[in-house]
N, C-alpha and C positions, 0 to 999 in steps of 0.2 A: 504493500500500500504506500510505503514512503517513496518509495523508486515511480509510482504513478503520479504521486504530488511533487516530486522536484521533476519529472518529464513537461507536467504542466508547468512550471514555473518556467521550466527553459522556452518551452511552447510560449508563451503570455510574451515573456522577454524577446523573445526572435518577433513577435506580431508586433511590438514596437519599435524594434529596429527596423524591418521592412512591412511597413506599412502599405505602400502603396503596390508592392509584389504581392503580398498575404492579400487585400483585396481585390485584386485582382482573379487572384486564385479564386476567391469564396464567391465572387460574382457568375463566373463561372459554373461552379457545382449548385450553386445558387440558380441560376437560369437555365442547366439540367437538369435540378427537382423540380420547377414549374414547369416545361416542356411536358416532361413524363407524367408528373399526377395530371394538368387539366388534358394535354390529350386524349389519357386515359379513361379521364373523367368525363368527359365530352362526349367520348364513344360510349361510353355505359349508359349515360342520360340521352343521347340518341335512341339510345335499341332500347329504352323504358318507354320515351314517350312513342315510337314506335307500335310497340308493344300494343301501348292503350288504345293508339289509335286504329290497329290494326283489330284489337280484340272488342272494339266498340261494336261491332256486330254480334259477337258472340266468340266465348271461348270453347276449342276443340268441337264444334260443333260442321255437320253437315247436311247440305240444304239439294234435297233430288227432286228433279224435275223431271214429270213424262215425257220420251221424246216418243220415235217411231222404228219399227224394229228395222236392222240392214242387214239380219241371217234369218235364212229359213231354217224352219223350225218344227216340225212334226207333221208336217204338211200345211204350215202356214207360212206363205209366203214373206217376200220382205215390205215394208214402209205401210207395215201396220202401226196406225197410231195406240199409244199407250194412254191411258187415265186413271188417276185413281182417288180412291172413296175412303170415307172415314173409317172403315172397317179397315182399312190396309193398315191405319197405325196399330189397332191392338193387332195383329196379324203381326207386325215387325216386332210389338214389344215383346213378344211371348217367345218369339221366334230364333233374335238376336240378342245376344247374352249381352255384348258390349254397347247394347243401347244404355245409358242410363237414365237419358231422359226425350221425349219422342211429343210432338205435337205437326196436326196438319194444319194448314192454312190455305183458306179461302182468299181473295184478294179481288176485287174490281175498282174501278178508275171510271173516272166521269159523273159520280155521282153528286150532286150537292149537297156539302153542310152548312146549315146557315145557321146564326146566332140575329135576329130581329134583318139589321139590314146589309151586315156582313158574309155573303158569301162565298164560297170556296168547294175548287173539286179533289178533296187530297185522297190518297188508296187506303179506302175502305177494308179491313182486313179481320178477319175472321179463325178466334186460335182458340186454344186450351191454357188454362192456368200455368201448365208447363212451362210456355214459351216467355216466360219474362225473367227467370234467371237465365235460359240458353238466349236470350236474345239482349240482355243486361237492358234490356226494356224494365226501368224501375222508376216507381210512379214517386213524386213528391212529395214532402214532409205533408202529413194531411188526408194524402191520399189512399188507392189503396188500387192493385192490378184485380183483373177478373178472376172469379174464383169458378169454386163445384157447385155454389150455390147457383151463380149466375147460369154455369153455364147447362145446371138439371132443367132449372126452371125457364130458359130462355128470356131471362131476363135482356131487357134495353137498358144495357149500361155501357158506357163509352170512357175508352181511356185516350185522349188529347195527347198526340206529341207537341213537344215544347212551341214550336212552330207553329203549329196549326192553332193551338189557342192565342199565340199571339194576337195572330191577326184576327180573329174572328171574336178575342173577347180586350185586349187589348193588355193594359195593366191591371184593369178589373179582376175578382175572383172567380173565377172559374168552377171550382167545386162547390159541387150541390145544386148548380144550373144545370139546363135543359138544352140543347141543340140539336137541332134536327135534321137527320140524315132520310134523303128523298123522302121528306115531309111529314117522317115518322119520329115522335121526340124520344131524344137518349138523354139519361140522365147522369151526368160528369163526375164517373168517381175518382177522376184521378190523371194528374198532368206527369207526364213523362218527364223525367230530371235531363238536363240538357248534358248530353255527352259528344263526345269526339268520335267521328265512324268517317273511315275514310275510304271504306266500301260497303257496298250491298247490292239488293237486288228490287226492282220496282221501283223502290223509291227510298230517300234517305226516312229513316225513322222518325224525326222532326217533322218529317211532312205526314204523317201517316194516322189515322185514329184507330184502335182496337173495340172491336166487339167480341161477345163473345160465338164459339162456332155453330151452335146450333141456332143463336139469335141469327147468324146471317143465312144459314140453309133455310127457314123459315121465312124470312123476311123475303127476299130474291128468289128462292125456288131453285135453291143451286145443289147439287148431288158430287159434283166432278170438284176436285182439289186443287189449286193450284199449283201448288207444291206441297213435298212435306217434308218439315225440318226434324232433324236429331243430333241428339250430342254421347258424344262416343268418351264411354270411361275410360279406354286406354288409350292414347291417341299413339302409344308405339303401333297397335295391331289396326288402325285404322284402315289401311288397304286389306286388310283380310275382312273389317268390320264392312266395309261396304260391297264387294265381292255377297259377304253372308246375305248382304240386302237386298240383290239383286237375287241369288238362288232363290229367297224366299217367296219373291212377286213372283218368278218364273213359273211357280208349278200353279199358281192361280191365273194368270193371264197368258201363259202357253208362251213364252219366250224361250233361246239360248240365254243360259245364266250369265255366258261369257258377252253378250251381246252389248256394249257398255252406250250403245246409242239407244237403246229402248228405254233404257232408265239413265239418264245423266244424273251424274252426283255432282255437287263442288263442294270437293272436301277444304275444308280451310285451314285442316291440318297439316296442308301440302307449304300456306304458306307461312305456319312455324319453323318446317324446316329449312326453308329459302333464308329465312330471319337470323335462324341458328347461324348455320354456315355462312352467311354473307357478313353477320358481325364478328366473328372467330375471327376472319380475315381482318375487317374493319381493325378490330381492336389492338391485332397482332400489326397492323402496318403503321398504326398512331401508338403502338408502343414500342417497336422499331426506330420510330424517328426522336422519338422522344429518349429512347436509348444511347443512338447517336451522338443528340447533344450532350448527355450527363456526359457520354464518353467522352467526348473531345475536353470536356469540363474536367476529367476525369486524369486525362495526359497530359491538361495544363499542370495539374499538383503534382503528379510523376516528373515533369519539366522543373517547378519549381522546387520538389525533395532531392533531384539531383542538382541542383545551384546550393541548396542548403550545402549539402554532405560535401561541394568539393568548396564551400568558403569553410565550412569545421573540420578539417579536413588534419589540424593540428589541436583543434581539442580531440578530434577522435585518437591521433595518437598518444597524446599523454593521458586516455581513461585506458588506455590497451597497455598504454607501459607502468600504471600503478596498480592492475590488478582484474580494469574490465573485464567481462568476457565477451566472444563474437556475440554469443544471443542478448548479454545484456544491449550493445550498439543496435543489434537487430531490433529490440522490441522497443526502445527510446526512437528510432526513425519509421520504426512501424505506427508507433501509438500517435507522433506529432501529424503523422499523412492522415489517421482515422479519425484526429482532433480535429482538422481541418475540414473533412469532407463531414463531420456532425456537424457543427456549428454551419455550413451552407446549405447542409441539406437540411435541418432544424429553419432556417431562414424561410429556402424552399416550401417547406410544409405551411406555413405561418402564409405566407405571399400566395401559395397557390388557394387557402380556404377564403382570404380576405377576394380575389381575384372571383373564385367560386359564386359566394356569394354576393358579391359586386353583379353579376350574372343575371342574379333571380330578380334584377329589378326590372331587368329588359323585356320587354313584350315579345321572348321566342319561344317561351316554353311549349307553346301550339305546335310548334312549326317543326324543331329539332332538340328541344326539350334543354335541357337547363345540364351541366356538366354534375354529378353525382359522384360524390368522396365515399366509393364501398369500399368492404373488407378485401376485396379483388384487386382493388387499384393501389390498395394500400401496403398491400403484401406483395404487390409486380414491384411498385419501386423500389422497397425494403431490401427484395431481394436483387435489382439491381444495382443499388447504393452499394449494399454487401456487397458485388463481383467487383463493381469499380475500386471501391475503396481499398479490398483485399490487395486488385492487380495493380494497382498505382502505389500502394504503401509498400507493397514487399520489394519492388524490384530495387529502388532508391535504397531500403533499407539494408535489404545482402549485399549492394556495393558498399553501404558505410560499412559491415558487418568483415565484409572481406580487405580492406584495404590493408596493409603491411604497413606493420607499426613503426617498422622502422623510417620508412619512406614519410610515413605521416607525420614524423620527429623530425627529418629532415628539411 
């Protein structure tokens, strides 16, 4: 412990003889730890807000659509059209193990909702209780999504995307009013919380009102599905999960199971893994570069321990000729290069949080989301601090370790 307190005091004493060499250095290892954490950081809070904006539609979930068949099939020809009916979800739930949760939906377009002299044609849509966790369709403090009650008794209850009550009720309150869709009144239980979806189908969710599915077979005279949505518990076994969904329609409507045009799915599992593997790389190339600099930062202080070692180059040999030993030299020039790169990377740290959060004041968190200090980003640089530090302290230090004492007296 005393040999690490007089190392710092030699440390402390050399940073005020060279002052403007020492910051130099630290400026350096300094603007390699901000490179690498906000980089780092940047990418993470990328592929978050990503994330939400991608999963605004729904998490692990997949949305099939009837198409028409292009193989013949037991003596049925091809560009048979498909459809299907509300019997086909319990038929899938019972069927496919990796469903965990399954609702169909009805949909038409053109219909008017009007509030007194406010009217609007937004997609009219027709589901199960289900569909409002897999579709993160979630109603407003106050409100409340359609339930079993609504949807046994065919209740006229309508849940408002954000959008659509804007305009048709304004800043006004909404719940507990009446709106009426083709002339029939619905009563508002509930306004859709404004989220980020930066895909779908039809129509964005903000545009859209829900009823429930037997209120719209009832109401319209509609038998035929639009589509029907589910969400898959495993989303590793997901290409097997929808393969299963297709065998199961085939033995009811006489399809090739393999036929993937009779029943189109769009799994959006597919684009978790585009997500995965495009930010692996992402991350790895902003922490590459970010690498780069601490490096170069890195063989400035390896530049600057070897100017140390060849100006002490005569105290090293009067500590060699009263009793030093090589490792004592080694770890006094090893410990002042790992003095130096803490204290710039302690700076680093400190400058990349104030920087961070400097960040969250800017209107981008929308857009590409705000840089994010994880345990990931935190343990990348840690562990590259460690490689530089190690490779920039050791090499300086086995040259002071090795020099000949006699030469160094001399």
């Amino acid at each position: 412990m005393q040999q690490f307190f007089n190392i710092v005091r030699e440390f402390l004493a050399d940073l005020r003889a060279q002052k403007l060499r020492v910051s130099m250095t630290l400026f350096g290892i300094t603007w390699g730890t901000v490179a690498i954490i906000v980089l780092m950081a940047f990418g993470m809070g990328f592929k978050k807000q990503l994330s939400i904006n991608a999963h605004g539609m729904g998490e692990h979930i997949a949305v099939m659509f009837p198409g028409q068949t292009s193989k013949a099939y037991q003596g049925f020809g091809i560009g048979r059209r498909m459809s299907f009916v509300e019997e086909d979800v319990n038929l899938l739930r019972s069927r496919v193990r990796n469903i965990s949760a399954i609702s169909p939906e009805y949909s038409r377009n053109g219909v008017p909702v009007r509030v007194e002299k406010n009217i609007m044609n937004p997609v009219i849509t027709g589901i199960y209780p289900e569909y409002s966790p897999m579709r993160n369709i979630l109603p407003e403090q106050g409100g409340r999504f359609i339930d079993d009650l609504d949807l046994k008794n065919n209740r006229r209850v309508i849940l408002l995307g954000d959008k659509v009550k804007e305009l048709l009720f304004g800043t006004e309150e909404a719940l507990g009013k009446y709106v009426e869709v083709a002339n029939v009144p619905f009563l508002v239980i509930g306004v859709m919380q404004k989220k980020n979806q930066n895909s779908s189908y039809n129509a964005r969710d903000q545009d859209r009102v829900f009823i429930p599915a037997s209120t719209f077979s009832s109401m319209f005279g509609e038998i035929h599905l639009s589509n029907i949505i589910f969400q898959i518990q495993n989303p590793v076994t997901a290409e097997q999960t929808t393969d299963d969904v297709r065998a199961a329609l085939s033995g009811k409507y006489h399809f090739d199971p393999t036929d993937r045009d009779a029943v189109w799915i769009w799994d959006t599992n597919e684009f978790d893994k585009f997500f995965f593997y495009f930010f692996l790389a992402f991350n790895i190339f902003m922490g590459l570069i970010g690498s780069f600099t601490l490096g170069v930062g890195g063989v400035g202080v390896a530049n600057i321990m070897y100017i140390v070692v060849q100006e002490r180059t005569q105290e090293i040999g009067i500590k060699r000729a009263v009793g030093a030993k090589r490792s004592n030299v080694l770890f006094q020039f090893f410990m002042e290069t790992l003095l130096i790169i803490f204290i710039g990377s302690s700076l680093g740290f400190l400058l990349s949080l104030g920087i961070m959060e400097g960040l969250t004041f800017l209107p981008i968190k929308e857009f590409v989301g705000v840089p994010e200090l994880s345990i990931e980003v935190a343990a990348a640089a840690v562990v590259i601090l460690a490689v530089v530090g190690f490779t920039a302290g050791l090499m300086p230090a086995r040259r002071a370790a090795n020099l000949n004492v006699i030469e160094c007296l001399r």
